[in-house]
CHARMM-style PDB file with segment names, atoms N, HN, CA, C and O in Angstrom:
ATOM      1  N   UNK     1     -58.795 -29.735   3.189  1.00  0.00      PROA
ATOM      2  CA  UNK     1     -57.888 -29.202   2.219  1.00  0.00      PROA
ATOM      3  C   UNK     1     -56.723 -28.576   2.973  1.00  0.00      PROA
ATOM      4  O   UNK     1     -56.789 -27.985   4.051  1.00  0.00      PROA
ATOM      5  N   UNK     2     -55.745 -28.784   2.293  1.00  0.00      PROA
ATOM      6  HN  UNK     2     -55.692 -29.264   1.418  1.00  0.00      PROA
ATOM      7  CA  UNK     2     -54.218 -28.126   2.799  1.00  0.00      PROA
ATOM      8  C   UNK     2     -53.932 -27.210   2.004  1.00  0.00      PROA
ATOM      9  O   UNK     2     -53.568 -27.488   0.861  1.00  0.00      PROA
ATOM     10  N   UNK     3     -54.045 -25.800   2.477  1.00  0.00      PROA
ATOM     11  HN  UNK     3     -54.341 -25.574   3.405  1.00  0.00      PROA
ATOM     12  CA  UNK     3     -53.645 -25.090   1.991  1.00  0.00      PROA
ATOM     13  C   UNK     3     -52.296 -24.102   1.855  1.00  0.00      PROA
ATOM     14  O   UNK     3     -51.795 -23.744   2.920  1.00  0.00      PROA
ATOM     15  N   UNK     4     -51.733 -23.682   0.719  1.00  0.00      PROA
ATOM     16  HN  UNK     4     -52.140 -23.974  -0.146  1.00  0.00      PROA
ATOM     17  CA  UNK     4     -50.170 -23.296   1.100  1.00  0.00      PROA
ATOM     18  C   UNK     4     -50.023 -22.146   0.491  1.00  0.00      PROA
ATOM     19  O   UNK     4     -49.968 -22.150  -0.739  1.00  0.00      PROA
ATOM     20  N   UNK     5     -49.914 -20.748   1.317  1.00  0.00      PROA
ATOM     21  HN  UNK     5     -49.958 -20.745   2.316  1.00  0.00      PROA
ATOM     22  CA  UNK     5     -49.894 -19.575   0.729  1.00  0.00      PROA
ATOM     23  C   UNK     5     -49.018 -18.952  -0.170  1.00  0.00      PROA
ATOM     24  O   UNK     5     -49.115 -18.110  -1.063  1.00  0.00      PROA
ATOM     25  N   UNK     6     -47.855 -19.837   0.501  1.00  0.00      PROA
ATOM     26  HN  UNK     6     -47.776 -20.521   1.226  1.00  0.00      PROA
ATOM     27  CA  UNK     6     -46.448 -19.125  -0.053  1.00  0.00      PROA
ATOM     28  C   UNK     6     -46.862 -19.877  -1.818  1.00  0.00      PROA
ATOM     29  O   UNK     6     -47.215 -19.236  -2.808  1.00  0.00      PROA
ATOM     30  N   UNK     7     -46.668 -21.325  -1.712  1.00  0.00      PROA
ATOM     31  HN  UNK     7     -46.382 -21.846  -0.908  1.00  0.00      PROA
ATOM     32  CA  UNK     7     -46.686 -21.919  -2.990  1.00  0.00      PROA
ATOM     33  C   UNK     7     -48.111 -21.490  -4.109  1.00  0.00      PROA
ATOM     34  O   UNK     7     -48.315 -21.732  -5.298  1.00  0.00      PROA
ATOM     35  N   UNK     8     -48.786 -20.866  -3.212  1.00  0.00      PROA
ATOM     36  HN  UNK     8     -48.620 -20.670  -2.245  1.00  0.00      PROA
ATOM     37  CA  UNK     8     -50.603 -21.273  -4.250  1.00  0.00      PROA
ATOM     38  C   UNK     8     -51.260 -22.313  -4.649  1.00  0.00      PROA
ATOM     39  O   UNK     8     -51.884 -22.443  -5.702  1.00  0.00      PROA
ATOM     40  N   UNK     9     -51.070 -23.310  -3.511  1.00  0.00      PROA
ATOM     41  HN  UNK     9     -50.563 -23.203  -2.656  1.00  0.00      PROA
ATOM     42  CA  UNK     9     -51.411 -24.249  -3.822  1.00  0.00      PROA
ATOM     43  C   UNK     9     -52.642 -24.964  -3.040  1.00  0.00      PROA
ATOM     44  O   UNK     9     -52.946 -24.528  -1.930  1.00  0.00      PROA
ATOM     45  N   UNK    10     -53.251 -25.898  -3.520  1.00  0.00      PROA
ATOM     46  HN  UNK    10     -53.005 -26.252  -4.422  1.00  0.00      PROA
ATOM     47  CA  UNK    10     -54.192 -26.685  -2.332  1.00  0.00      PROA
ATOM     48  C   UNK    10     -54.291 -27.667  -2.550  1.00  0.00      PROA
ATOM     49  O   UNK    10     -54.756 -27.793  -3.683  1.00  0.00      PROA
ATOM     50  N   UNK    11     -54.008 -29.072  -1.821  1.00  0.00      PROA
ATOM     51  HN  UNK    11     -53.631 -28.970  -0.901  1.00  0.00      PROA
ATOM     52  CA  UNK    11     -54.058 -29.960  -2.097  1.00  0.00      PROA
ATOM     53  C   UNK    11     -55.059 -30.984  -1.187  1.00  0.00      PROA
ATOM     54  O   UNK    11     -54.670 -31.384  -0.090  1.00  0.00      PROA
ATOM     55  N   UNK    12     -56.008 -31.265  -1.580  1.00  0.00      PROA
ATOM     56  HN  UNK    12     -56.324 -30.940  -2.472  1.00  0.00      PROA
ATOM     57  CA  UNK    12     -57.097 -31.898  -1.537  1.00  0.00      PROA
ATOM     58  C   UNK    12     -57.894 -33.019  -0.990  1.00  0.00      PROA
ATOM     59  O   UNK    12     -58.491 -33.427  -1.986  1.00  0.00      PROA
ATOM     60  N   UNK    13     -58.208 -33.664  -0.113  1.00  0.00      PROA
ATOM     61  HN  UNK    13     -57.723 -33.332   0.697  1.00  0.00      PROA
ATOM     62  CA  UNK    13     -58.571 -34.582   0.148  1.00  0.00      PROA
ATOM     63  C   UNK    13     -59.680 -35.263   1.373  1.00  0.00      PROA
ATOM     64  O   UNK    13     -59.917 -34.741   2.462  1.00  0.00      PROA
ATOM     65  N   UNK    14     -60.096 -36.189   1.001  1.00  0.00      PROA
ATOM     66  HN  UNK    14     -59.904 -36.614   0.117  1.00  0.00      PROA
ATOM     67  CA  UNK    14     -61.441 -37.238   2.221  1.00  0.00      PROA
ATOM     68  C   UNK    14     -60.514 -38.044   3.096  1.00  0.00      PROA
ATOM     69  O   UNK    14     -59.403 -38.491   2.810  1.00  0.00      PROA
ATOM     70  N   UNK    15     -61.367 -38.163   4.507  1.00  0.00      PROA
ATOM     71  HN  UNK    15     -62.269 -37.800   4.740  1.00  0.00      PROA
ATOM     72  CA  UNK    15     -60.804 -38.827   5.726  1.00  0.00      PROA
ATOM     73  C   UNK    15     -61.740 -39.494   5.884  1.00  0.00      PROA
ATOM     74  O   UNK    15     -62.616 -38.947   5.214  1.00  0.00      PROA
ATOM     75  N   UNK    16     -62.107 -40.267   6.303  1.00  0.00      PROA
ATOM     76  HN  UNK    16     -61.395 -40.711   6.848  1.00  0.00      PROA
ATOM     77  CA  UNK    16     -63.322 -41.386   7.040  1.00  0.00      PROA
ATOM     78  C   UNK    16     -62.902 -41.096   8.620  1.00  0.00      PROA
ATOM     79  O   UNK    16     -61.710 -41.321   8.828  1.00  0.00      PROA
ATOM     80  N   UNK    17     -63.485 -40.743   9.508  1.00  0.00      PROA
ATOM     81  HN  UNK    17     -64.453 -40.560   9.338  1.00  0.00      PROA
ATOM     82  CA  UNK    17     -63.141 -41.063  10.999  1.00  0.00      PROA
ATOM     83  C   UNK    17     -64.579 -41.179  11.799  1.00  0.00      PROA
ATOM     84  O   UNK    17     -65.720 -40.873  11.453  1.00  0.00      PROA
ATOM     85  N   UNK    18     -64.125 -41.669  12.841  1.00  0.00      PROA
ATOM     86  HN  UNK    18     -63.198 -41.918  13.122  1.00  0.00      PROA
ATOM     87  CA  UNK    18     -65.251 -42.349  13.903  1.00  0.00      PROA
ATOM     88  C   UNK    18     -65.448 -40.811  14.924  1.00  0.00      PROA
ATOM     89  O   UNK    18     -64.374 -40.220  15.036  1.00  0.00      PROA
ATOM     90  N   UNK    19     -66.227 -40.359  15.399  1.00  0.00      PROA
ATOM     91  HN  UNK    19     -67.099 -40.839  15.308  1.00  0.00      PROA
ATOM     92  CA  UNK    19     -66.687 -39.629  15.935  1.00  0.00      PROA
ATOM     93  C   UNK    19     -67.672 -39.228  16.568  1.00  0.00      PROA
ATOM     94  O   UNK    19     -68.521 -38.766  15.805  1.00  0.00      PROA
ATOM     95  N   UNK    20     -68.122 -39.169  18.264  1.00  0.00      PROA
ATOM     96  HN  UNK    20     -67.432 -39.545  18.884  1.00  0.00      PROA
ATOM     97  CA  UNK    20     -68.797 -38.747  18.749  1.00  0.00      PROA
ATOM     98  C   UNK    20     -69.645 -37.232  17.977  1.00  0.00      PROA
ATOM     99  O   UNK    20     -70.867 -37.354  17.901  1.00  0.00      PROA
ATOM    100  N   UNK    21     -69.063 -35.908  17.446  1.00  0.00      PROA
ATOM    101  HN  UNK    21     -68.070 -35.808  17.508  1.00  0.00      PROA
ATOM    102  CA  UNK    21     -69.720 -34.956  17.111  1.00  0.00      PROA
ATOM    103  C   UNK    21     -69.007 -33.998  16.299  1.00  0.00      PROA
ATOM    104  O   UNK    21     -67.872 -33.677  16.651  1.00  0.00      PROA
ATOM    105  N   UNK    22     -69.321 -33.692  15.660  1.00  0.00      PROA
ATOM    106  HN  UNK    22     -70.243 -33.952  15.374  1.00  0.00      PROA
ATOM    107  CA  UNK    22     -68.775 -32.417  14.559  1.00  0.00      PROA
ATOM    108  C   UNK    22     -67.047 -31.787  15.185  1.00  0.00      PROA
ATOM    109  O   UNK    22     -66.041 -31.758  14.476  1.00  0.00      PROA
ATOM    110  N   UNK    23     -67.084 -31.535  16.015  1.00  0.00      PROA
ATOM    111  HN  UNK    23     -67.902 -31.558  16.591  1.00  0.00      PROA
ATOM    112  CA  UNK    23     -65.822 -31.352  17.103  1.00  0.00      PROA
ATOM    113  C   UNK    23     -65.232 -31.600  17.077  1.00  0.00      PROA
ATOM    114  O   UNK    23     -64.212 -30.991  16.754  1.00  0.00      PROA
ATOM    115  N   UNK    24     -65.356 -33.136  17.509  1.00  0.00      PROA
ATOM    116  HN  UNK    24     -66.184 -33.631  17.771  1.00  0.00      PROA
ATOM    117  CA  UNK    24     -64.511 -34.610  17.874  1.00  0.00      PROA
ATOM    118  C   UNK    24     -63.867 -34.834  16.597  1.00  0.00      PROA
ATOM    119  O   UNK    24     -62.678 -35.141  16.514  1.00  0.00      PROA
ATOM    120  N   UNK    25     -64.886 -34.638  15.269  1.00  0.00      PROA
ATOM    121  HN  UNK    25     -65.852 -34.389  15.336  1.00  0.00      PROA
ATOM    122  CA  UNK    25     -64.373 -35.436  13.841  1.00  0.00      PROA
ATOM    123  C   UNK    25     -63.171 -34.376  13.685  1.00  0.00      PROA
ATOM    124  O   UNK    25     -62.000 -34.745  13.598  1.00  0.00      PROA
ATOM    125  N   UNK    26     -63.669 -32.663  13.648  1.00  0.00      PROA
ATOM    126  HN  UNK    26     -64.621 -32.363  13.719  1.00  0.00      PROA
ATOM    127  CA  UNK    26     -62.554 -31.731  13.500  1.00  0.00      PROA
ATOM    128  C   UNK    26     -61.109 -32.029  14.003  1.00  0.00      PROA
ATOM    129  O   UNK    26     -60.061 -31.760  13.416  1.00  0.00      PROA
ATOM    130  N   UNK    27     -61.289 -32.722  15.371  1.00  0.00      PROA
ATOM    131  HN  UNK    27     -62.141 -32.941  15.848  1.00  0.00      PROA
ATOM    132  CA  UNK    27     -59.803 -33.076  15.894  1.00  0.00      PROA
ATOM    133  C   UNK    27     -59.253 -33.837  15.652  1.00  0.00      PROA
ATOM    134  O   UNK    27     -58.028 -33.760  15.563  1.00  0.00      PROA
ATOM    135  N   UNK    28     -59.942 -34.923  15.436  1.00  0.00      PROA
ATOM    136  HN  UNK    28     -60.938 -34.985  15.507  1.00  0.00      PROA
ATOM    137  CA  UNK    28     -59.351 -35.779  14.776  1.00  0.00      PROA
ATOM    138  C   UNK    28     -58.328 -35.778  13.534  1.00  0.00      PROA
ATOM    139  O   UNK    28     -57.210 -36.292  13.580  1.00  0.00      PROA
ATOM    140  N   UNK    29     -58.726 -35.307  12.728  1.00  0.00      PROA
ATOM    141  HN  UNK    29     -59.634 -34.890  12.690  1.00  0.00      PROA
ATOM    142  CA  UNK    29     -58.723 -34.619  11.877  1.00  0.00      PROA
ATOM    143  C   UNK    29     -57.252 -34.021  11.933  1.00  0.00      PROA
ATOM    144  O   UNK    29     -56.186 -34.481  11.525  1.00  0.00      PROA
ATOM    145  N   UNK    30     -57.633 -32.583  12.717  1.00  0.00      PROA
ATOM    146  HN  UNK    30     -58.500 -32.209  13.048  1.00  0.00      PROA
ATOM    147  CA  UNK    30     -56.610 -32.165  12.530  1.00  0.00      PROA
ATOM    148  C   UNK    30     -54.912 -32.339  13.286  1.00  0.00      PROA
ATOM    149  O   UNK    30     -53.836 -31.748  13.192  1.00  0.00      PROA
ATOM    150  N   UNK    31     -55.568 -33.728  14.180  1.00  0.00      PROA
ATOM    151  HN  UNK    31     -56.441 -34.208  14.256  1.00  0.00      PROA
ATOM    152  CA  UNK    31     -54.470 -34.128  15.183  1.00  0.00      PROA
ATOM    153  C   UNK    31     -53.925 -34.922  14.179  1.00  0.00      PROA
ATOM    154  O   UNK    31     -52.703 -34.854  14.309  1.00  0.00      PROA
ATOM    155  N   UNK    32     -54.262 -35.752  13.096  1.00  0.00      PROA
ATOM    156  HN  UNK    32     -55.255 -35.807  12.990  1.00  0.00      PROA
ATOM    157  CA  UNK    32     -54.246 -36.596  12.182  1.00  0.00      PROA
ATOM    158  C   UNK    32     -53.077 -36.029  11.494  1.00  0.00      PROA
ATOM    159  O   UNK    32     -51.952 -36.528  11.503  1.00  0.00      PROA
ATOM    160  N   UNK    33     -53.598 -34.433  10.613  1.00  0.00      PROA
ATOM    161  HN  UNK    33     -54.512 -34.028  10.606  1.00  0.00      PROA
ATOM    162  CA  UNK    33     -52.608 -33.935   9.726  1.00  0.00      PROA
ATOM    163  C   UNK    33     -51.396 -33.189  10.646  1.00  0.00      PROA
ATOM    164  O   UNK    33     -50.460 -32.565  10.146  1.00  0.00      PROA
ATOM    165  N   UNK    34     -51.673 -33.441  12.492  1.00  0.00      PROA
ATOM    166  HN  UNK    34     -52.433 -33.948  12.898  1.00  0.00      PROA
ATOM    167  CA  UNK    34     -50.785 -32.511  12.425  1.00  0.00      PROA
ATOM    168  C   UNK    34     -49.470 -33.004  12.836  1.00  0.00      PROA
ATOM    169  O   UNK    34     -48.570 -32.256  13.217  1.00  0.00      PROA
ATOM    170  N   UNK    35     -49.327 -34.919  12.710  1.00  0.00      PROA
ATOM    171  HN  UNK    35     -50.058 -35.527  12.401  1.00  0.00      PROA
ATOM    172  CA  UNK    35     -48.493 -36.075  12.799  1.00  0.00      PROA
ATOM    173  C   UNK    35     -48.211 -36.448  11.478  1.00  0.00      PROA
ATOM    174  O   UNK    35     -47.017 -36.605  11.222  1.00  0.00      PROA
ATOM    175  N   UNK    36     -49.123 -36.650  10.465  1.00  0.00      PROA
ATOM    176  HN  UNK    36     -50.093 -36.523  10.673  1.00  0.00      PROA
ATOM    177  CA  UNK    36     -48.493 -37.636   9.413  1.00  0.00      PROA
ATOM    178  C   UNK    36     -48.537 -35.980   8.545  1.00  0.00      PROA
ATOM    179  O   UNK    36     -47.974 -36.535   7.601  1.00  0.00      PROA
ATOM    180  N   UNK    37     -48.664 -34.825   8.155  1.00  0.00      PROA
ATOM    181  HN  UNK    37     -49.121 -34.374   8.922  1.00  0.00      PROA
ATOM    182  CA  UNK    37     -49.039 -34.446   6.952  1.00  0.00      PROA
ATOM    183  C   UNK    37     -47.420 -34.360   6.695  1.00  0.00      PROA
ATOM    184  O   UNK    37     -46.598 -34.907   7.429  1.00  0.00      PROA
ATOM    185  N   UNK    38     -47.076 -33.538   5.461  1.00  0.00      PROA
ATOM    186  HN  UNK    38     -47.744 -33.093   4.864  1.00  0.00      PROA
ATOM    187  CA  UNK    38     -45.892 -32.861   5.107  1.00  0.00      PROA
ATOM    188  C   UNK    38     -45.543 -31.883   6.418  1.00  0.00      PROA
ATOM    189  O   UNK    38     -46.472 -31.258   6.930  1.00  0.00      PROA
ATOM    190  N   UNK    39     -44.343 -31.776   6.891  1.00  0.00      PROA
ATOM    191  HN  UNK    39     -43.588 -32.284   6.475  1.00  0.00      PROA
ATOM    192  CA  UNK    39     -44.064 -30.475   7.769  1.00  0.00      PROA
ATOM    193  C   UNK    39     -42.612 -30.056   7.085  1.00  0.00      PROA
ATOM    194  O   UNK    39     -41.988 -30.396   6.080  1.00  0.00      PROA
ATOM    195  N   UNK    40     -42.432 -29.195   8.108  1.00  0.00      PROA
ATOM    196  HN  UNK    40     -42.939 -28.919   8.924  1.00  0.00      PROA
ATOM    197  CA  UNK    40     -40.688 -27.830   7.876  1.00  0.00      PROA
ATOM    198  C   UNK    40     -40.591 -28.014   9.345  1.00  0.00      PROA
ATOM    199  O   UNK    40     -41.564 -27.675  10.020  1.00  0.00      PROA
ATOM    200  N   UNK    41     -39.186 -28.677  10.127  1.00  0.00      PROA
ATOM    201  HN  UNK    41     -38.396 -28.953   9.579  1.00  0.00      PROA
ATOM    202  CA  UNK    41     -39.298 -27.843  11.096  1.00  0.00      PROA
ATOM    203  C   UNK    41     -40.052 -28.451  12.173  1.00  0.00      PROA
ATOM    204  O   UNK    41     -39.894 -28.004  13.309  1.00  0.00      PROA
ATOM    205  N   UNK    42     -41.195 -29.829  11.880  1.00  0.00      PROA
ATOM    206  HN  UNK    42     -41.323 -30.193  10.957  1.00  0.00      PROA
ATOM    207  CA  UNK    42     -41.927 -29.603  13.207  1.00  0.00      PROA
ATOM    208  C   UNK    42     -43.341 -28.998  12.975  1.00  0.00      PROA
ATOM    209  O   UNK    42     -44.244 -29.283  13.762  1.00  0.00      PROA
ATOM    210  N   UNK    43     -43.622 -27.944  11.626  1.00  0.00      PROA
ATOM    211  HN  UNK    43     -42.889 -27.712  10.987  1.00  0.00      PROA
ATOM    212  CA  UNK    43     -44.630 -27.351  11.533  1.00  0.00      PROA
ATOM    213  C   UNK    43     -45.104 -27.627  10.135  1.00  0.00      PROA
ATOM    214  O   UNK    43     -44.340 -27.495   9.179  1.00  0.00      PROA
ATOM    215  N   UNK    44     -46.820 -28.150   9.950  1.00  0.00      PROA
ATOM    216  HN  UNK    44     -47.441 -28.257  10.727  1.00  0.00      PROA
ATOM    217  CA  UNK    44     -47.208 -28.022   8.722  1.00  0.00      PROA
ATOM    218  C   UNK    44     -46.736 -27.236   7.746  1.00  0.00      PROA
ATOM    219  O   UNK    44     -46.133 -26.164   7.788  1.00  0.00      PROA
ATOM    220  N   UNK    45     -47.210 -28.138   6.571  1.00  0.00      PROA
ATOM    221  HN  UNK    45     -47.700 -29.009   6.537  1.00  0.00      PROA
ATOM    222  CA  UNK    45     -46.906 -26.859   5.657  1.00  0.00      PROA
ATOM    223  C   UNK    45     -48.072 -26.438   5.213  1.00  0.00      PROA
ATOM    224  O   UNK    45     -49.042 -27.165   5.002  1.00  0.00      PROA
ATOM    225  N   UNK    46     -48.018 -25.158   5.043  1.00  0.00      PROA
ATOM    226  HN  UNK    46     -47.230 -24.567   5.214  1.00  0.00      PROA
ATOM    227  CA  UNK    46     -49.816 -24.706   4.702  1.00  0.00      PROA
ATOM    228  C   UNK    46     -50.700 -24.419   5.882  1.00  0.00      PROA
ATOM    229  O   UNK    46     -50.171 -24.605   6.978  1.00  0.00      PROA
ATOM    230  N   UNK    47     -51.847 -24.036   5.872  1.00  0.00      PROA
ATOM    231  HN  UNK    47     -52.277 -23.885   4.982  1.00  0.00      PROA
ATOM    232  CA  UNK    47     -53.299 -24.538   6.538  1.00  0.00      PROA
ATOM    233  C   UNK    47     -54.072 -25.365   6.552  1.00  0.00      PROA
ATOM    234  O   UNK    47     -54.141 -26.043   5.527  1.00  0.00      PROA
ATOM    235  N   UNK    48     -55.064 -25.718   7.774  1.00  0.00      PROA
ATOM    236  HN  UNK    48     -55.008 -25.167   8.606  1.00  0.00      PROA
ATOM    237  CA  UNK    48     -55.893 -26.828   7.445  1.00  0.00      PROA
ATOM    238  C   UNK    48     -57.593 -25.988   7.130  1.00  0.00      PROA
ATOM    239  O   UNK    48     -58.171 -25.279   7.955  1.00  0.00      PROA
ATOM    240  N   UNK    49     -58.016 -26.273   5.965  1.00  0.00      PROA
ATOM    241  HN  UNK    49     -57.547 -26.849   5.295  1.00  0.00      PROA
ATOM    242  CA  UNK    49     -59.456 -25.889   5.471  1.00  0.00      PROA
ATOM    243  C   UNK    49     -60.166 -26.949   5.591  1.00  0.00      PROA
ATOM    244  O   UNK    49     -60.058 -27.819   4.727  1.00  0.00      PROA
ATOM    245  N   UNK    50     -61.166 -27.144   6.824  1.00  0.00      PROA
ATOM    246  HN  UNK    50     -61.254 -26.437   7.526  1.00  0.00      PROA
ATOM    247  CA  UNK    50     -61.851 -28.078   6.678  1.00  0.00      PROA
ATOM    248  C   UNK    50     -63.429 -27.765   6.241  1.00  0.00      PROA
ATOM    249  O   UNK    50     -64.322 -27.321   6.962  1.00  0.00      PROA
ATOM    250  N   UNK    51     -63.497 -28.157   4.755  1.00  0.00      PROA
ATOM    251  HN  UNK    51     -62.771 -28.518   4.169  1.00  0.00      PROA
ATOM    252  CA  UNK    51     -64.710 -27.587   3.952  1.00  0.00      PROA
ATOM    253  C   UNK    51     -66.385 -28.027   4.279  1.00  0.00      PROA
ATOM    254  O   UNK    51     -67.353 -27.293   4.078  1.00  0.00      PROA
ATOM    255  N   UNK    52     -66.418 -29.494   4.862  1.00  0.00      PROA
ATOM    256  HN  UNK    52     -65.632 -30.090   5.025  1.00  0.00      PROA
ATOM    257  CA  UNK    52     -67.461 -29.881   5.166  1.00  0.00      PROA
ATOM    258  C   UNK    52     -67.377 -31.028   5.868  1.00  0.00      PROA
ATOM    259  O   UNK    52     -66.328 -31.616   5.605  1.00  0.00      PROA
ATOM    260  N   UNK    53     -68.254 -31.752   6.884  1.00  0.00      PROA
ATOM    261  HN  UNK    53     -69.107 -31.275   7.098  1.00  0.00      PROA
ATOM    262  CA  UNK    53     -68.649 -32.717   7.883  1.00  0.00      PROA
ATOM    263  C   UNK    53     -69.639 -33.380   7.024  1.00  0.00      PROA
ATOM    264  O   UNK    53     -70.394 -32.543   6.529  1.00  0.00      PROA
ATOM    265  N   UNK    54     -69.959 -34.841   6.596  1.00  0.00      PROA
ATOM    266  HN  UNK    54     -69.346 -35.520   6.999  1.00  0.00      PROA
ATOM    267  CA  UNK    54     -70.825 -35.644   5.670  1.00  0.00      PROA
ATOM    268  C   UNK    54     -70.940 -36.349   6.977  1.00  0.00      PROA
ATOM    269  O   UNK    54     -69.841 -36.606   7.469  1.00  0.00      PROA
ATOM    270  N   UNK    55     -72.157 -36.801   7.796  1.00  0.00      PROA
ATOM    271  HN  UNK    55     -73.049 -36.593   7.396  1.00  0.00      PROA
ATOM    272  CA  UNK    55     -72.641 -38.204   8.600  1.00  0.00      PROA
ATOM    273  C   UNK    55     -72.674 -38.909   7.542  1.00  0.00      PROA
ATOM    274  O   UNK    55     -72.706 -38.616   6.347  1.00  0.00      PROA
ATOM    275  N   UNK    56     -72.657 -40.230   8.316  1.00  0.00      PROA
ATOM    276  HN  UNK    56     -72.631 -40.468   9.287  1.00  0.00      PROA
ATOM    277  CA  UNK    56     -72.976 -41.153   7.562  1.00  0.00      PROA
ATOM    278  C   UNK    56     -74.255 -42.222   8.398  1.00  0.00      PROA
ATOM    279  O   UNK    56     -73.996 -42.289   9.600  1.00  0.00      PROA
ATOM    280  N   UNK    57     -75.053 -42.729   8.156  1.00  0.00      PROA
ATOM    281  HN  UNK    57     -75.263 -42.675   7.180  1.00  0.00      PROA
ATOM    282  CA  UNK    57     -75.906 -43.386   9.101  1.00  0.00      PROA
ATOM    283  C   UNK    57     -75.474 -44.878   9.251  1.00  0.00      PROA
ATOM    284  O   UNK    57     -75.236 -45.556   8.251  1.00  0.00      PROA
ATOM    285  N   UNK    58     -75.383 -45.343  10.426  1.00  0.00      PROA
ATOM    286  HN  UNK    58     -75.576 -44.793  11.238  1.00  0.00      PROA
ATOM    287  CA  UNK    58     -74.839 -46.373  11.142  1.00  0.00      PROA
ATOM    288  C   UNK    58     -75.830 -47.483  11.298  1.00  0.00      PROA
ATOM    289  O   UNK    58     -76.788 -47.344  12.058  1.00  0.00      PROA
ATOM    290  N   UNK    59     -75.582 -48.907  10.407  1.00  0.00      PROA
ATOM    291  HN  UNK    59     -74.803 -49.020   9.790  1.00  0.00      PROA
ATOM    292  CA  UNK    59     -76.597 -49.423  10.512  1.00  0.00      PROA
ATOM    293  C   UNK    59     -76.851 -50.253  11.507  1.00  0.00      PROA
ATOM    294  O   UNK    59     -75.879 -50.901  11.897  1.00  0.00      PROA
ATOM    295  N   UNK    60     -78.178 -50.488  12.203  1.00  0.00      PROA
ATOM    296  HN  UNK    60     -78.967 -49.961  11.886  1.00  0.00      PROA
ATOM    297  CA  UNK    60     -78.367 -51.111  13.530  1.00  0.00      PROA
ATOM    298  C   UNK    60     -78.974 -52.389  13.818  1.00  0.00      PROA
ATOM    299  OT1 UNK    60     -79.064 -52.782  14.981  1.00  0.00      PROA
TER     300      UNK     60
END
């Protein structure tokens, strides 16, 4: 979730990514929003809330 203090807002959403460990997915992640999201400037807009990590099992 992206959160934006000034506005009150949060805007919402799922990523799928490949990841060695809980960590790895976080950076991803947030290296992700911190190239494509909305910015000002160079700098997000908002915060990043990352609410939960879902595995998924990999079939073999």
């Amino acid at each position: 979730m992206i959160v934006d203090d000034e506005a009150n807002t949060e805007d919402d959403f799922s990523m799928f990514v490949k990841a060695l460990d809980d960590r790895d997915a976080v950076q991803k992640v947030r290296e992700y929003l911190r190239t494509q999201a909305p910015n000002v400037a160079g700098r997000m807009v908002g915060r990043v809330v990352i609410q939960g990590i879902e595995k998924r099992d990999t079939p073999q």
